[in-house]
C-alpha positions as a LaTeX table, in Angstrom:
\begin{tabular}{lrrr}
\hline
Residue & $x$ (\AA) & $y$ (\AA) & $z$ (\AA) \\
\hline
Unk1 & 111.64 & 19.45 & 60.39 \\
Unk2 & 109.67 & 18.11 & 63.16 \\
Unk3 & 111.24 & 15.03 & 64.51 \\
Unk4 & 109.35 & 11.64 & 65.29 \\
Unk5 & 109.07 & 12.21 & 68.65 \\
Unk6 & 107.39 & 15.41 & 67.98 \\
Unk7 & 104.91 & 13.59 & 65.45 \\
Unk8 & 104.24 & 10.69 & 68.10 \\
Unk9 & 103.23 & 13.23 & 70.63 \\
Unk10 & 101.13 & 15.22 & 68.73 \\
Unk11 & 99.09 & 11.78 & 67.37 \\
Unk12 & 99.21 & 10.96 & 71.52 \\
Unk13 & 97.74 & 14.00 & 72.14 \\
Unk14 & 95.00 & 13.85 & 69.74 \\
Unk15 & 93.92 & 10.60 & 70.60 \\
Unk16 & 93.25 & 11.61 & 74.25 \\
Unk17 & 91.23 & 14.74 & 73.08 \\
Unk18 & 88.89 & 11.94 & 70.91 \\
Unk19 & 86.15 & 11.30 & 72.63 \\
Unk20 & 83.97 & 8.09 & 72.35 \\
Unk21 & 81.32 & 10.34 & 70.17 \\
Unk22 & 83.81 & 11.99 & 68.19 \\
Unk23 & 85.34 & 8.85 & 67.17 \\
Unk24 & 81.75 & 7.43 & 66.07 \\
Unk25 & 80.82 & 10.37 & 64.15 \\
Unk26 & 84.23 & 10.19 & 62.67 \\
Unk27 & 83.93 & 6.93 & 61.99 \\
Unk28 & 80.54 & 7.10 & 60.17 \\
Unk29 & 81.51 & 9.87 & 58.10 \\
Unk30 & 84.43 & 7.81 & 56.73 \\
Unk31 & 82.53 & 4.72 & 56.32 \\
Unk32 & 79.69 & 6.95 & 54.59 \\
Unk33 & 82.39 & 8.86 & 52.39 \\
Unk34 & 84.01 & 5.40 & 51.44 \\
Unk35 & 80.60 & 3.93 & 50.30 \\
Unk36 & 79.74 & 7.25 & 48.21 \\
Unk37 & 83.30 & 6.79 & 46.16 \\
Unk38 & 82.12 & 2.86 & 45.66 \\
Unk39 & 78.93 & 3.93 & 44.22 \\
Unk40 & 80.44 & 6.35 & 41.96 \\
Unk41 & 83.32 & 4.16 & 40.67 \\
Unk42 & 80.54 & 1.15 & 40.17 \\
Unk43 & 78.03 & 3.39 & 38.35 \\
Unk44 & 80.42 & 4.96 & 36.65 \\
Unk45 & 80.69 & 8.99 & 37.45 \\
Unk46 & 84.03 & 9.37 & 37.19 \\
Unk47 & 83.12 & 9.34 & 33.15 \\
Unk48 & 80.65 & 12.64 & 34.39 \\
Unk49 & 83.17 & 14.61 & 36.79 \\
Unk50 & 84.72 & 16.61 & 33.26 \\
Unk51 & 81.14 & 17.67 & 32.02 \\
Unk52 & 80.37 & 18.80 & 35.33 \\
Unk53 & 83.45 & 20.70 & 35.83 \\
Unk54 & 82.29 & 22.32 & 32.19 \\
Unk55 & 78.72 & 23.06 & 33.60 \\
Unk56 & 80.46 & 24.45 & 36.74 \\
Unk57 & 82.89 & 26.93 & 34.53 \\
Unk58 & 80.17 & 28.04 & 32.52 \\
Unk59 & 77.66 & 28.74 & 35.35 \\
Unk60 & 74.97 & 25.76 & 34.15 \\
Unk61 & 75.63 & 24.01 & 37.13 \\
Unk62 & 74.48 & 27.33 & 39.15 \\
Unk63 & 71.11 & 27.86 & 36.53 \\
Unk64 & 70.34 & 24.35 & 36.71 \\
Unk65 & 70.34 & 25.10 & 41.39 \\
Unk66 & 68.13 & 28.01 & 40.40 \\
Unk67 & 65.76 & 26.22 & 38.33 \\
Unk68 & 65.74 & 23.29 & 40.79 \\
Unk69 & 64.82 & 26.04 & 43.42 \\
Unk70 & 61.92 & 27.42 & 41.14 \\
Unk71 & 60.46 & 23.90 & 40.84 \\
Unk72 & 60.85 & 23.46 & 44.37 \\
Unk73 & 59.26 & 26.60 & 45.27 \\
Unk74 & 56.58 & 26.33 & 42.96 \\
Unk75 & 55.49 & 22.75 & 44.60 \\
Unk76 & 55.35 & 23.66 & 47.70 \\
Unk77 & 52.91 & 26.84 & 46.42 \\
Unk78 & 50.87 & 24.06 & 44.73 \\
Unk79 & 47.86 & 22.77 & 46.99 \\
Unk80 & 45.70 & 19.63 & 46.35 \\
Unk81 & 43.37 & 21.64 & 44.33 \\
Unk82 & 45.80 & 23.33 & 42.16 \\
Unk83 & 47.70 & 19.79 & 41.96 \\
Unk84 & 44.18 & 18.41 & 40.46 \\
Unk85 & 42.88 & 20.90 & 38.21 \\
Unk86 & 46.79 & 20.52 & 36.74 \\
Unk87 & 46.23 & 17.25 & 36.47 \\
Unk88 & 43.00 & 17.32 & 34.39 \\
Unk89 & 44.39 & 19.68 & 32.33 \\
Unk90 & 46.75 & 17.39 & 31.35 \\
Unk91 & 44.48 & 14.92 & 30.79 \\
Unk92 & 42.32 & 16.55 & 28.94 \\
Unk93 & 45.01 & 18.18 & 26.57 \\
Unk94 & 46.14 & 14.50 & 26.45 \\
Unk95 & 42.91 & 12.96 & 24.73 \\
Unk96 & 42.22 & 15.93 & 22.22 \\
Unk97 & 45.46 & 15.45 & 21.68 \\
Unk98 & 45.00 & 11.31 & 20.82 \\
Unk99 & 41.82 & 12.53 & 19.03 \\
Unk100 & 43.32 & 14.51 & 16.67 \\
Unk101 & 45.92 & 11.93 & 16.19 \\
Unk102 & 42.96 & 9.43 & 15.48 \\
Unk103 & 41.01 & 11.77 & 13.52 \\
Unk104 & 43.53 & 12.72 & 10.82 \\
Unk105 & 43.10 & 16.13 & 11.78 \\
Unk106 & 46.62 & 17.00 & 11.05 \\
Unk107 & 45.89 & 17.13 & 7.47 \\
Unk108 & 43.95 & 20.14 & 8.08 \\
Unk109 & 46.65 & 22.08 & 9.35 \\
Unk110 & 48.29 & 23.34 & 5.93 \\
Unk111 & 44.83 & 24.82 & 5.18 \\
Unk112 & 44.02 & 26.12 & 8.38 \\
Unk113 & 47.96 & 27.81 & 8.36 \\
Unk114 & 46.51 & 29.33 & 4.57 \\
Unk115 & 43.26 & 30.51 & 5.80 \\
Unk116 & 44.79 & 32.13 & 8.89 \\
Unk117 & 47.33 & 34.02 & 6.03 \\
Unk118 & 45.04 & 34.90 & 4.14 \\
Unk119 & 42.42 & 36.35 & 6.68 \\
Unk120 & 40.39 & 33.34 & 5.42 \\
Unk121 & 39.72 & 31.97 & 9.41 \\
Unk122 & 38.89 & 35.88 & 10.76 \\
Unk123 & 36.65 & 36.43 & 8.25 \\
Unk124 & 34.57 & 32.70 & 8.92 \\
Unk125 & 34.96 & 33.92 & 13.28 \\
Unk126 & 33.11 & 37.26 & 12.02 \\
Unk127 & 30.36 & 34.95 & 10.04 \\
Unk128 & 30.16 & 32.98 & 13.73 \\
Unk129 & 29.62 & 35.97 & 15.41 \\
Unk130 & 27.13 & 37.45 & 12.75 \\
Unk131 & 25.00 & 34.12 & 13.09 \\
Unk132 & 25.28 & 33.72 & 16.45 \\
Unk133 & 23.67 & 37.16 & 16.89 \\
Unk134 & 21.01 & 36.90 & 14.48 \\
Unk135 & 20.79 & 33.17 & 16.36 \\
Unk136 & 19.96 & 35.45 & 19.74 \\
Unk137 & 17.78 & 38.45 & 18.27 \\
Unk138 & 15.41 & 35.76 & 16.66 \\
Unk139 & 12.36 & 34.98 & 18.69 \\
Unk140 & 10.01 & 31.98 & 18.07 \\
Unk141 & 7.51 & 34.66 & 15.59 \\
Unk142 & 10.08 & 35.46 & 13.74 \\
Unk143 & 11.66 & 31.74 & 13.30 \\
Unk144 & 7.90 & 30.64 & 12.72 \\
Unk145 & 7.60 & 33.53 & 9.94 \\
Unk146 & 10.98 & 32.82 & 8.11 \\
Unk147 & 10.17 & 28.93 & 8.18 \\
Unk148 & 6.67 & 29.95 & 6.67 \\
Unk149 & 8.15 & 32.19 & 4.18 \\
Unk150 & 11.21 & 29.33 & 3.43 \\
Unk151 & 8.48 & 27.13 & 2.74 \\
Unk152 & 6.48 & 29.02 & $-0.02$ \\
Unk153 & 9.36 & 30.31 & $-1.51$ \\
Unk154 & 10.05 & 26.47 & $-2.22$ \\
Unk155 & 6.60 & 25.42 & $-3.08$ \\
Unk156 & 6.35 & 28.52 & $-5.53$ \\
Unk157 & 10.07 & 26.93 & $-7.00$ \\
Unk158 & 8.62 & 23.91 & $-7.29$ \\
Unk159 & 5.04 & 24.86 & $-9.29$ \\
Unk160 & 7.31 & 27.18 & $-11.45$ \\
Unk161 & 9.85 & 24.19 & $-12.63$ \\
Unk162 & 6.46 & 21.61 & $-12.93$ \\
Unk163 & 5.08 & 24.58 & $-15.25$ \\
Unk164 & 7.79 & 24.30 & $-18.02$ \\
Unk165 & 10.42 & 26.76 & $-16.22$ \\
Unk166 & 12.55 & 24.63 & $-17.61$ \\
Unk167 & 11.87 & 25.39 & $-21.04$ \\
Unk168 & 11.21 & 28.89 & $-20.79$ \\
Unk169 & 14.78 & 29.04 & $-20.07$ \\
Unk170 & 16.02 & 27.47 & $-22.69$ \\
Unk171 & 13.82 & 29.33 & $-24.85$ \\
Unk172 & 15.64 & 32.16 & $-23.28$ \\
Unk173 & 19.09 & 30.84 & $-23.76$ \\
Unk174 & 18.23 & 30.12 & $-27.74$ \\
Unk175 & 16.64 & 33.88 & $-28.17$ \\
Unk176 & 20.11 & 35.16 & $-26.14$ \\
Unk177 & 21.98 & 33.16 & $-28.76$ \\
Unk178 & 20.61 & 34.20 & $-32.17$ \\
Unk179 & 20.47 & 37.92 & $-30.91$ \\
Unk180 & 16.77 & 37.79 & $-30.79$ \\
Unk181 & 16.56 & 38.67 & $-27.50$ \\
Unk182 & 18.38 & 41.68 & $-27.40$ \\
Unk183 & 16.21 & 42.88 & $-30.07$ \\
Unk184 & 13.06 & 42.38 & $-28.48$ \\
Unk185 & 14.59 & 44.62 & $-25.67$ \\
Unk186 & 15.53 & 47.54 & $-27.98$ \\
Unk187 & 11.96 & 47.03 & $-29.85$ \\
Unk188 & 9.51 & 46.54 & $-26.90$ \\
Unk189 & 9.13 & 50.31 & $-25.44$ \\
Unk190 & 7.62 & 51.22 & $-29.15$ \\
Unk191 & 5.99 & 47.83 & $-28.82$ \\
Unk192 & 3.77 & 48.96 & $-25.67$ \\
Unk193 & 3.38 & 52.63 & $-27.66$ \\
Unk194 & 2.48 & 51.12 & $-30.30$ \\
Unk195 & $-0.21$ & 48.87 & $-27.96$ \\
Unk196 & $-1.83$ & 52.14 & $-26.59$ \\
Unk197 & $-2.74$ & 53.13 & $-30.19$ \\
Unk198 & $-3.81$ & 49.63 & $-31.36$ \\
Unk199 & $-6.19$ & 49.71 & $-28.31$ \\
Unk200 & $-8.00$ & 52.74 & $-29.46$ \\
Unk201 & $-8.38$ & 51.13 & $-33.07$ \\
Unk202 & $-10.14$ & 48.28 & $-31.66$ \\
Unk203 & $-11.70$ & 50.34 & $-29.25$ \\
Unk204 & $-13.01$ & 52.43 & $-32.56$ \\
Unk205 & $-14.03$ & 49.42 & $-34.27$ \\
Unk206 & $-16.01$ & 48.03 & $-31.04$ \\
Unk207 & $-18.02$ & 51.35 & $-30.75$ \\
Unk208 & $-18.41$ & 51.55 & $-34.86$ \\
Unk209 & $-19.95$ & 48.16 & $-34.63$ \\
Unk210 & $-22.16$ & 48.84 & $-31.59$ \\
Unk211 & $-23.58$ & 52.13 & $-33.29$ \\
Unk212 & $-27.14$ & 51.71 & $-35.21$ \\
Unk213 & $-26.78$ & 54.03 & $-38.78$ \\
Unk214 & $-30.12$ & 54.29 & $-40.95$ \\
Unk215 & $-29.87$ & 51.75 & $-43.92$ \\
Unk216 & $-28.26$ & 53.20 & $-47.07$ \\
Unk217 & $-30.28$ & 54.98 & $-49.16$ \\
Unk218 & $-28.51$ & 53.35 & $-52.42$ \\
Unk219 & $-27.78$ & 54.65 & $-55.93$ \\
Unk220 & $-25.86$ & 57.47 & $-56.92$ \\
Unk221 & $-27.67$ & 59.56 & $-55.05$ \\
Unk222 & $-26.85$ & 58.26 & $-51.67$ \\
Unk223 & $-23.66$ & 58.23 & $-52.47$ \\
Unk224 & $-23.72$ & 61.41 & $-53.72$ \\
Unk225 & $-25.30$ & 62.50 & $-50.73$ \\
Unk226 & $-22.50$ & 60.30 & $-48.09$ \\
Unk227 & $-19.90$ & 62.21 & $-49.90$ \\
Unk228 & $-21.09$ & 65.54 & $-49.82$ \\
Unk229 & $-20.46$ & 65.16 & $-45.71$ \\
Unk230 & $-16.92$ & 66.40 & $-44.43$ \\
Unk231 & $-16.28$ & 64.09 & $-41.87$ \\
Unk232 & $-16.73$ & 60.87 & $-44.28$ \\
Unk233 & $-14.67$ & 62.99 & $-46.85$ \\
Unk234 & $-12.30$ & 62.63 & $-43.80$ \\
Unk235 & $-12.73$ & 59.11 & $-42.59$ \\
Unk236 & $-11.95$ & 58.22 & $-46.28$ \\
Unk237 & $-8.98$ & 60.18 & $-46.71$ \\
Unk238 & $-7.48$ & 59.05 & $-43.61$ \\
Unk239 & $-8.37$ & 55.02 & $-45.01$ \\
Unk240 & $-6.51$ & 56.13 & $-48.18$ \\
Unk241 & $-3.47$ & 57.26 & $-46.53$ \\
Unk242 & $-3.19$ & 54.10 & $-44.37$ \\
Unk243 & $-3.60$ & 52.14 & $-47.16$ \\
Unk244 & $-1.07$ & 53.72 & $-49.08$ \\
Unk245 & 1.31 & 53.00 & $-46.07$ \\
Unk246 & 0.28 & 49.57 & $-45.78$ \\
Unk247 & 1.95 & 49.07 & $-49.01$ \\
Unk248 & 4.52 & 50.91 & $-48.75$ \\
Unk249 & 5.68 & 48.73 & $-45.64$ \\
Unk250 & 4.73 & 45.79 & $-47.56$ \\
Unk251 & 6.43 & 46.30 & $-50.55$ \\
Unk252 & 9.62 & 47.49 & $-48.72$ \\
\hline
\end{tabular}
């Protein structure tokens, strides 16, 4: 064990190897090292010196240098430009943001989550699209045209409902109903047969009517003589039998 002596000389020695610098650059570190550990008893970091001793066992300490080196990096790669568009980016995400807020909008979000489920929202972007197309590939002919033909279609609505539309379809509605109508379906292809032939009857009776035929002669004879003729032996053979029918249908 050194002796006091020794320990005096060495401390001698040392003090003439100080130089007037050294000692003032010793001297400020300790002053500057004994002002750090008053700061951090007053604010109170002793309380932070077993969480950091954590952070530095579990290597947080060493992400948290690397992420402080990103950041750092990353500023000094932003210029005044970048640094401004950021900036009204943020803004700008910052009012739609209050707007929503203000607009309620956050109710919609439960049915905008379901119609993005559901395919709901695709479907409506392929509508957009759709329309938007159609929006490009019209010219001002064709809007003209459509307009035109928009606007008859609703004039001709409008005559037809002033007309009693109204009541032909409840007309409808009551035939539908009772069965009627159905009926009238099944019955009117014989109905327009049937037309054809009652046509030529009139038809018949228009051109019987139109012909000129001698005055009867009268008395037996002339009917004797009208009856001797095959073709009114026909005509009245051919009355009989639709008579006969006639009352057939009738009495039936």
């Amino acid at each position: 064990m050194p002796d006091m002596n020794e320990v005096e000389r060495v401390a001698e020695a040392a003090r003439d190897a100080l130089t007037d610098e050294m000692v003032g650059r010793l001297t400020g570190a300790v002053g500057g090292g004994l002002t750090l550990i008053d700061q951090i008893d007053r604010a109170g970091l002793g309380k932070a010196i077993p969480a950091i001793a954590e952070m530095v066992n579990n290597g947080d300490l060493e992400r948290l240098v690397h992420l402080a080196r990103v950041y750092g990096s990353a500023q000094d790669a932003l210029t005044d430009e970048m640094v401004g568009r950021l900036t009204e980016a943020v803004g700008g995400g910052l009012t739609l943001v209050d707007q929503v807020n203000r607009a309620g909008l956050e109710k919609a979000i439960p049915a905008i989550a379901e119609m993005v489920n559901n395919g709901d929202l695709e479907r409506l972007v392929h509508l957009a699209r759709v329309y938007g197309s159609a929006q490009d590939a019209l010219t001002d002919e064709m809007v003209g045209r459509l307009a035109e033909t928009v606007g008859e279609g609703l004039s001709l609505l409008d005559r037809f409902s002033r007309g009693g539309a109204i009541r032909l379809v409840e007309m409808l509605e009551r035939l539908e109903t009772s069965g009627a109508l159905e009926r009238t379906a099944k019955v009117l292809p014989q109905l327009v047969e049937r037309l054809g032939m009652l046509e030529d009857m009139l038809h018949c009776v228009e051109e019987a009517a139109k012909e000129k035929a001698p005055p009867p002669a009268g008395g037996i004879g002339g009917l004797w003589a009208l009856m001797k003729d095959p073709d009114n032996q026909e005509s009245l053979r051919f009355l009989i039998s639709v008579g006969k029918k006639l009352r057939t249908r009738c009495a039936a």
